[in-house]
C-alpha positions in Angstrom: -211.1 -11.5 33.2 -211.0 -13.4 30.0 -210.6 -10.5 27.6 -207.2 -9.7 29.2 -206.0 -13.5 29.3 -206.7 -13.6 25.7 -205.5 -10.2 24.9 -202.1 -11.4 26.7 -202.0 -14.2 24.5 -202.9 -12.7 21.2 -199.3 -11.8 20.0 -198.1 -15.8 20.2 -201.3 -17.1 18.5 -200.8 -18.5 15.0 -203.2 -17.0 11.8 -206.0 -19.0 13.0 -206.4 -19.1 16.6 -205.1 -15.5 16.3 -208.6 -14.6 14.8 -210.2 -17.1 17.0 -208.7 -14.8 20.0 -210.1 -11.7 18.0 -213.6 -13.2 17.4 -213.7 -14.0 21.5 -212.3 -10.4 22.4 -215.1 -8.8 20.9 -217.5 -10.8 22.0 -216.2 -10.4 25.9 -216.1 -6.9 24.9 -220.3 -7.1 23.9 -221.0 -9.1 27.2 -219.0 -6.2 29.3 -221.4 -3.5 27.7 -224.4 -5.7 28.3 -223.7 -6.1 31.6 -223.1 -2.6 32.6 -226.3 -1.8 30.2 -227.9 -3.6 32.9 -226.0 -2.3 35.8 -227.4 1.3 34.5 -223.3 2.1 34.0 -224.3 3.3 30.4 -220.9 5.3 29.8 -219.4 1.9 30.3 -221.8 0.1 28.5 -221.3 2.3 25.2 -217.4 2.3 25.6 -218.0 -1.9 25.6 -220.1 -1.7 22.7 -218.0 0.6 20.7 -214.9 -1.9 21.1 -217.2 -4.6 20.4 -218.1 -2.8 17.4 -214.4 -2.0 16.3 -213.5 -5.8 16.9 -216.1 -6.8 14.8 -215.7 -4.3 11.9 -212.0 -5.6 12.3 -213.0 -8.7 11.7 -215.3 -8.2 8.8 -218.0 -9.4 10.6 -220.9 -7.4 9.0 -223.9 -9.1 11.2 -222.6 -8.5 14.3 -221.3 -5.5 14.0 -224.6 -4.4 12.5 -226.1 -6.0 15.7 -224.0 -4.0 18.2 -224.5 -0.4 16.0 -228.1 -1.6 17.2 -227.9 -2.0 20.6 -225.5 1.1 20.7 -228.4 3.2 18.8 -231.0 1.4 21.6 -228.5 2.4 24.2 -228.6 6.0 23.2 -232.4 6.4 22.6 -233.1 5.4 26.0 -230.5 7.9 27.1 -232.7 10.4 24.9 -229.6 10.8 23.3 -231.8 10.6 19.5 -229.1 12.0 17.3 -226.8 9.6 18.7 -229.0 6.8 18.6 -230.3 7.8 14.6 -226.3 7.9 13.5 -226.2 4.2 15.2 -229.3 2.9 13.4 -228.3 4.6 9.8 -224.9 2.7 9.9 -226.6 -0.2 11.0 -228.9 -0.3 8.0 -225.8 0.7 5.4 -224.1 -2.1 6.8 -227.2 -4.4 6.6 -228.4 -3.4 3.0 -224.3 -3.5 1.9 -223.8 -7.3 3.0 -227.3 -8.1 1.6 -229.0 -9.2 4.9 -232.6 -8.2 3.8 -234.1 -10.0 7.5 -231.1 -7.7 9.5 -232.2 -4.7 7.5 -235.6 -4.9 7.7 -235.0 -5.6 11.5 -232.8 -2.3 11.5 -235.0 -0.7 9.8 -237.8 -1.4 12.1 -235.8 0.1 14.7 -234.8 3.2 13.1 -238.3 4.6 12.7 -239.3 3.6 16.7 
């Protein structure tokens, strides 16, 4: 599992690769949760996502952790979880309008009123 290798090898990694390590753990994270999105494993798949999400917001990447609030909120709409899914899309479209990405917003936004 590569998320473990590189997890084991985080604490000897230099400044740079260290946040190289960090960028690939969160996206292996994201895959995980994609794949058990698929599998139907949705408990697993929102756990994934939510790591994904914290790695990400860790990271200061806005876009994709706008992008995974997303497909956590799409996650829990089709679980008719709407509340859930609503408090997804709204922090999705903060993040989105805060870092000035008027196509993500608009793309968030889109998805907040389905």
């Amino acid at each position: 599992d590569a998320r473990n290798i590189f997890q084991e090898i985080l604490p000897y990694a230099c400044e740079e690769p260290a946040q190289l390590i960090r960028r690939r753990i969160a996206y292996c994270w994201y895959m995980e949760g994609t794949l058990y999105e698929m599998r139907q494993q949705h408990g697993m798949a929102l756990n994934c996502l939510e790591n994904a999400r914290q790695g990400y917001h860790e990271l200061s990447n806005v876009k994709d952790e706008t992008m995974t609030l997303c497909e956590i909120g799409y996650l829990n709409e089709s679980l008719l979880n709407f509340g859930a899914a609503n408090r997804a899309y709204q922090k999705a479209e903060k993040l989105a309008e805060t870092s000035g990405n008027g196509v993500q917003q608009i793309e968030v936004l889109r998805d907040l009123r389905h």
